[in-house]
VMD Tcl script that builds the backbone (N, CA, C; Angstrom):
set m [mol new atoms 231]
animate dup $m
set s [atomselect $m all]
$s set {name element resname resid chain x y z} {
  {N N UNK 1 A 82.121 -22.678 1.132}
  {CA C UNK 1 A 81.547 -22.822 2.445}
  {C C UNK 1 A 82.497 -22.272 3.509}
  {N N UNK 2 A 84.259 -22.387 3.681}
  {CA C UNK 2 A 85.000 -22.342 4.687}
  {C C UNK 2 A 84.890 -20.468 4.388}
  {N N UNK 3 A 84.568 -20.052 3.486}
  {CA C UNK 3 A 84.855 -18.789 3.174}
  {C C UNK 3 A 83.916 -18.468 3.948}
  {N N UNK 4 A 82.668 -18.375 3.459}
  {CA C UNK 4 A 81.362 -18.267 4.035}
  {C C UNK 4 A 81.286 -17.889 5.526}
  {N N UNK 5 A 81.578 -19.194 6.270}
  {CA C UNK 5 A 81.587 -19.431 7.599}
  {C C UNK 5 A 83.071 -18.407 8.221}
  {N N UNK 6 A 84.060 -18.300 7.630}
  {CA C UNK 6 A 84.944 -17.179 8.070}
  {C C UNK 6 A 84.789 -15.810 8.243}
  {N N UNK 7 A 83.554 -15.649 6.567}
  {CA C UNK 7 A 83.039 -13.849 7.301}
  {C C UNK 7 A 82.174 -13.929 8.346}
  {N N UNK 8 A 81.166 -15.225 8.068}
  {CA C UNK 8 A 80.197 -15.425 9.620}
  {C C UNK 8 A 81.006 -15.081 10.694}
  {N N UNK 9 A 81.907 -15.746 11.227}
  {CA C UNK 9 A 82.667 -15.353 12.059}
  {C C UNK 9 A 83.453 -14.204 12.457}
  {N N UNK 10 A 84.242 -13.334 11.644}
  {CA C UNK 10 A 85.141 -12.832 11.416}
  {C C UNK 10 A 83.941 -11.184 11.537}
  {N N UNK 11 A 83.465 -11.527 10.486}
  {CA C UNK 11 A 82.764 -10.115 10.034}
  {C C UNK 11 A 80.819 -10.726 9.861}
  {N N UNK 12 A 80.298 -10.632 10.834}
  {CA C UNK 12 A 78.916 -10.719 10.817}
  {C C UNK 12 A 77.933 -10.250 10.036}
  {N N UNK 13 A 78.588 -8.456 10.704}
  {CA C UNK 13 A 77.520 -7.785 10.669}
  {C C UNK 13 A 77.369 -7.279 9.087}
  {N N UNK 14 A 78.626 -7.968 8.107}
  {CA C UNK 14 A 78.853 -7.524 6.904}
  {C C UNK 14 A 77.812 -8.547 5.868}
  {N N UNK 15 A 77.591 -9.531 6.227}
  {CA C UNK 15 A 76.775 -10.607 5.889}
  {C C UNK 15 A 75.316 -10.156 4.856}
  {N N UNK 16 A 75.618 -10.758 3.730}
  {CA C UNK 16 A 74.282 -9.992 3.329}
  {C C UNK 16 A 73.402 -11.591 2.371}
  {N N UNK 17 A 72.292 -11.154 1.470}
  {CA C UNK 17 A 71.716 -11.845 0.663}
  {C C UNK 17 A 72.465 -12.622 -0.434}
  {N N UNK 18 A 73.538 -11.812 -0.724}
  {CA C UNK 18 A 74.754 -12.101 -1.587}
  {C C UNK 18 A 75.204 -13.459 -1.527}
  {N N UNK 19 A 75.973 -13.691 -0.112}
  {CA C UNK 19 A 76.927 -14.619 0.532}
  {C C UNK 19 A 75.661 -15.813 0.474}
  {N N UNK 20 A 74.575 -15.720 0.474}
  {CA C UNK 20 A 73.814 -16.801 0.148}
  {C C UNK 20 A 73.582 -17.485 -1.031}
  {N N UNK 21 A 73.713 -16.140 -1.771}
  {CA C UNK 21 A 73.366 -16.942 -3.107}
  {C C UNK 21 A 74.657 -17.275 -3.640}
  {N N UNK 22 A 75.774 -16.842 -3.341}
  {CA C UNK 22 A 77.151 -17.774 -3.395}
  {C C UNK 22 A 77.252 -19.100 -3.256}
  {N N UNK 23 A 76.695 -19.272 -2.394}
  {CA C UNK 23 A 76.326 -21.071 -1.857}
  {C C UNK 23 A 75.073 -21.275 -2.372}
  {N N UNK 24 A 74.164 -21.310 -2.957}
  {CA C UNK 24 A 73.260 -21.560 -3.849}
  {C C UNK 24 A 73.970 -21.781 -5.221}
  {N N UNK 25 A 74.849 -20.751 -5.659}
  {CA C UNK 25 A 75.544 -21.294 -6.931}
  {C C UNK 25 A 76.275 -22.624 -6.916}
  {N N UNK 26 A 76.812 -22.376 -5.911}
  {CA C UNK 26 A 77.599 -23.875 -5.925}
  {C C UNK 26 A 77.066 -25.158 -5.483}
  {N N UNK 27 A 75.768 -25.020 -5.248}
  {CA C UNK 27 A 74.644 -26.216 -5.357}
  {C C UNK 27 A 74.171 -26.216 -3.994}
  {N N UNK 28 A 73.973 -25.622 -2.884}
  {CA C UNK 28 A 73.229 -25.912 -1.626}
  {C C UNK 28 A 72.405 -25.134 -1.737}
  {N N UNK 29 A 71.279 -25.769 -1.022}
  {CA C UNK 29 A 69.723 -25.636 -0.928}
  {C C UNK 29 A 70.031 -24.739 0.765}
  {N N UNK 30 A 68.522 -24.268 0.419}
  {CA C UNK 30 A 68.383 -23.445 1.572}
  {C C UNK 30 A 68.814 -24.361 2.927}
  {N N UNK 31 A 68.026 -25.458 2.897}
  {CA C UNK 31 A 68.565 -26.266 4.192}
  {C C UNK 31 A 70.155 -26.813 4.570}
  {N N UNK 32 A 70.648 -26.839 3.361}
  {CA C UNK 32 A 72.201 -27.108 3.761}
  {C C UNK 32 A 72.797 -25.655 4.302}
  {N N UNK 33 A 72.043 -24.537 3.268}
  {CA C UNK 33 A 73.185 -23.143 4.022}
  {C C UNK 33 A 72.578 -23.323 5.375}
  {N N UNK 34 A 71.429 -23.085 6.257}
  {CA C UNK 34 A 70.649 -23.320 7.501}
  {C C UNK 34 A 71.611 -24.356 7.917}
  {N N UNK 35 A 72.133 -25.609 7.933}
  {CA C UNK 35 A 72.976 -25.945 8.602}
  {C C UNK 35 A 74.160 -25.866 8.417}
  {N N UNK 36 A 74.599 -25.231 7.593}
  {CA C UNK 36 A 75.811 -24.775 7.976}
  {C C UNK 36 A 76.264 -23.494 8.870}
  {N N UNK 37 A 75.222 -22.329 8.897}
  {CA C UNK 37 A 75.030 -21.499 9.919}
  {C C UNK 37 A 74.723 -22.210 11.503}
  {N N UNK 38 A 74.311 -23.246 11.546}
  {CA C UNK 38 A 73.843 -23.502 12.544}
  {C C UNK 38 A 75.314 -24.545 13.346}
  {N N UNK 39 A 75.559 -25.116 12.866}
  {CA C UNK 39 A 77.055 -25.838 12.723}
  {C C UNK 39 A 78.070 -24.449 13.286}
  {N N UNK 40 A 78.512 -23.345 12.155}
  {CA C UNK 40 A 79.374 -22.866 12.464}
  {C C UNK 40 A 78.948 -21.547 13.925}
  {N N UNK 41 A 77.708 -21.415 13.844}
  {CA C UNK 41 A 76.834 -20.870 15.174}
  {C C UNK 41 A 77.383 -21.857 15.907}
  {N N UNK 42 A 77.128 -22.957 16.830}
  {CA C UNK 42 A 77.303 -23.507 17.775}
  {C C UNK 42 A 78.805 -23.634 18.135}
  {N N UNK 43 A 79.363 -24.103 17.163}
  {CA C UNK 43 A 80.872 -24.043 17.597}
  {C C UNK 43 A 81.393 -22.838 18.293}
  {N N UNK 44 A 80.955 -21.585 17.449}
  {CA C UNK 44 A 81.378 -20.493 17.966}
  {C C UNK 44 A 80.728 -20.105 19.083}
  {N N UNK 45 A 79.537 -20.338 19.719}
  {CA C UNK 45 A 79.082 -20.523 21.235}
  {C C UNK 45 A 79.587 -20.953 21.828}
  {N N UNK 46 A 79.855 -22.580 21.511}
  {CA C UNK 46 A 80.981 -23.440 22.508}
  {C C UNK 46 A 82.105 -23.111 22.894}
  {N N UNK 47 A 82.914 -22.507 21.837}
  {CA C UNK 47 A 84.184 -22.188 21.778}
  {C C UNK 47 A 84.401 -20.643 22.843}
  {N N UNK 48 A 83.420 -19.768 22.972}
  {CA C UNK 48 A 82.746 -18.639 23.691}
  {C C UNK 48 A 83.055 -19.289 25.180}
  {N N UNK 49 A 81.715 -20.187 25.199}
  {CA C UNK 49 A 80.889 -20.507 26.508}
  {C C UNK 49 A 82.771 -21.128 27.266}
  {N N UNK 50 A 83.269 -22.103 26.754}
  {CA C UNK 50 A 84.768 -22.517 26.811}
  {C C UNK 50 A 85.639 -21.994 27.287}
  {N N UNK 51 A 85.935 -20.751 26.581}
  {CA C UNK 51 A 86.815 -20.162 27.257}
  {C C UNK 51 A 86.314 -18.968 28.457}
  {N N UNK 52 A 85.553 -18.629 28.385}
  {CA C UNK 52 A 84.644 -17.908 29.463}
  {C C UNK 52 A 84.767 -17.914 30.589}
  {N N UNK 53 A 84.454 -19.462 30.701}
  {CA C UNK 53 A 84.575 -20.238 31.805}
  {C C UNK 53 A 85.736 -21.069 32.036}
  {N N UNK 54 A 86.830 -20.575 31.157}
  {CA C UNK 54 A 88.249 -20.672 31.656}
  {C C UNK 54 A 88.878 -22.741 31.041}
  {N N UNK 55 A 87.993 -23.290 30.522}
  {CA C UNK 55 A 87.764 -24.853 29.982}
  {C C UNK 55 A 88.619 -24.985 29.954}
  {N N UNK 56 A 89.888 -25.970 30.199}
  {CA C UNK 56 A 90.715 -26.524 29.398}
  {C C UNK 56 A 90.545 -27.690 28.729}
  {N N UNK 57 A 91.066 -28.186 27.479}
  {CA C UNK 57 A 91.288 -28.787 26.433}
  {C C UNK 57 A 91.699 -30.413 27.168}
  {N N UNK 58 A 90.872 -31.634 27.150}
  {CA C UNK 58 A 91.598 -32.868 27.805}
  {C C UNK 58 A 92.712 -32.793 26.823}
  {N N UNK 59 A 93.693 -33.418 27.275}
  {CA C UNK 59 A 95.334 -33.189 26.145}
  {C C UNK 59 A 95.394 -34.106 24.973}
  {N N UNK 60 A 94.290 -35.341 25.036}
  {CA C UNK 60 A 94.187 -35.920 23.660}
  {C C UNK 60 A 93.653 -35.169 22.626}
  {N N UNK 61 A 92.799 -34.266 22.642}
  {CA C UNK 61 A 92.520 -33.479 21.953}
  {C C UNK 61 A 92.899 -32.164 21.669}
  {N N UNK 62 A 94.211 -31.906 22.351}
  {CA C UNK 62 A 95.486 -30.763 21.786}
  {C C UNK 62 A 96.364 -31.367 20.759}
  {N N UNK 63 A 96.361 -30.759 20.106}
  {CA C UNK 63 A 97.374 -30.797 19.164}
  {C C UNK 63 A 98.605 -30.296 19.150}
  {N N UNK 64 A 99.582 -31.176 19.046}
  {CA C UNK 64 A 100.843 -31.117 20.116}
  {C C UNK 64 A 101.333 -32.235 20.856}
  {N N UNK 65 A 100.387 -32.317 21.718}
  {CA C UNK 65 A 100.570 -33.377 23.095}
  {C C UNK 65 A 100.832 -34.270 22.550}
  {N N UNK 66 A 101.529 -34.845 23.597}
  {CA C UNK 66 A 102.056 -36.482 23.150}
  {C C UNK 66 A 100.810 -37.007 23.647}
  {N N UNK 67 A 99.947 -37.193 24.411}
  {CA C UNK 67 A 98.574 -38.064 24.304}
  {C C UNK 67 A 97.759 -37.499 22.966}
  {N N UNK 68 A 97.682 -36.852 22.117}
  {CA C UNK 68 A 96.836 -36.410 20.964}
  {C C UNK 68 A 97.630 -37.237 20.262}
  {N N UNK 69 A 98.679 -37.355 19.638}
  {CA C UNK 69 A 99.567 -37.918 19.089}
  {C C UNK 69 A 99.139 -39.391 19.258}
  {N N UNK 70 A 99.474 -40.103 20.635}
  {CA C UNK 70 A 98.992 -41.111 21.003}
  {C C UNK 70 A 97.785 -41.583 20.636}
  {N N UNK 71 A 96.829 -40.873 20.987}
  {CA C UNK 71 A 95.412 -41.124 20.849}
  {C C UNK 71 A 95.279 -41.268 19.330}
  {N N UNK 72 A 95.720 -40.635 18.350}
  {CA C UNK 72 A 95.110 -40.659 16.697}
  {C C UNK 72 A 95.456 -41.843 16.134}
  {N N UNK 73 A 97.288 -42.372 16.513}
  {CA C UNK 73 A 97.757 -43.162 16.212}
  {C C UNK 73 A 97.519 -44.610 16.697}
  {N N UNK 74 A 96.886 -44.717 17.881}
  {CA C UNK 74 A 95.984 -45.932 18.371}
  {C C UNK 74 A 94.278 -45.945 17.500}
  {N N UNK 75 A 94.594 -45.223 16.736}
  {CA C UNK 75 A 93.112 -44.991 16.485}
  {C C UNK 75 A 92.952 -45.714 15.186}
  {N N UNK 76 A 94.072 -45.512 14.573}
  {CA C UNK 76 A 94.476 -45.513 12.985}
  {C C UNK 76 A 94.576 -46.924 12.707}
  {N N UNK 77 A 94.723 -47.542 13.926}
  {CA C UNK 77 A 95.261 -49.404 13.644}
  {C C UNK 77 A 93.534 -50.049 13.441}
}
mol reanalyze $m
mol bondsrecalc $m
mol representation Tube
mol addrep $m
């Protein structure tokens, strides 16, 4: 699947009937590949629409920050 979704990304327009039935071998039904296109589609909109418009990241959810840090480890108790 992470493969999958990396040429989605990476290389689109290379995408063929193939890369489907790859994930059919390994047991997903048409509706799981459909959401997983649709999953790794939106992110990559968001992630688009995001920086576009210049978004920054609240700092609990950087990785790095001492509030991300903070935040996981209050999370974990």
């Amino acid at each position: 699947m992470l493969a999958y979704c990396e040429k989605l990304v990476l290389t689109p327009s290379e995408m063929s009937p193939a890369d489907v039935e790859l994930l059919h071998d390994q047991g997903l039904s048409d509706q799981e590949v459909l959401a997983l296109v649709l999953v790794a589609g939106f992110f990559m909109l968001a992630t688009r629409i995001a920086d576009g418009l210049g978004v920054e990241l609240d700092p609990q959810l950087t990785r790095g920050e001492p509030e991300y840090r903070a935040y996981f480890e209050g999370r974990a108790r």
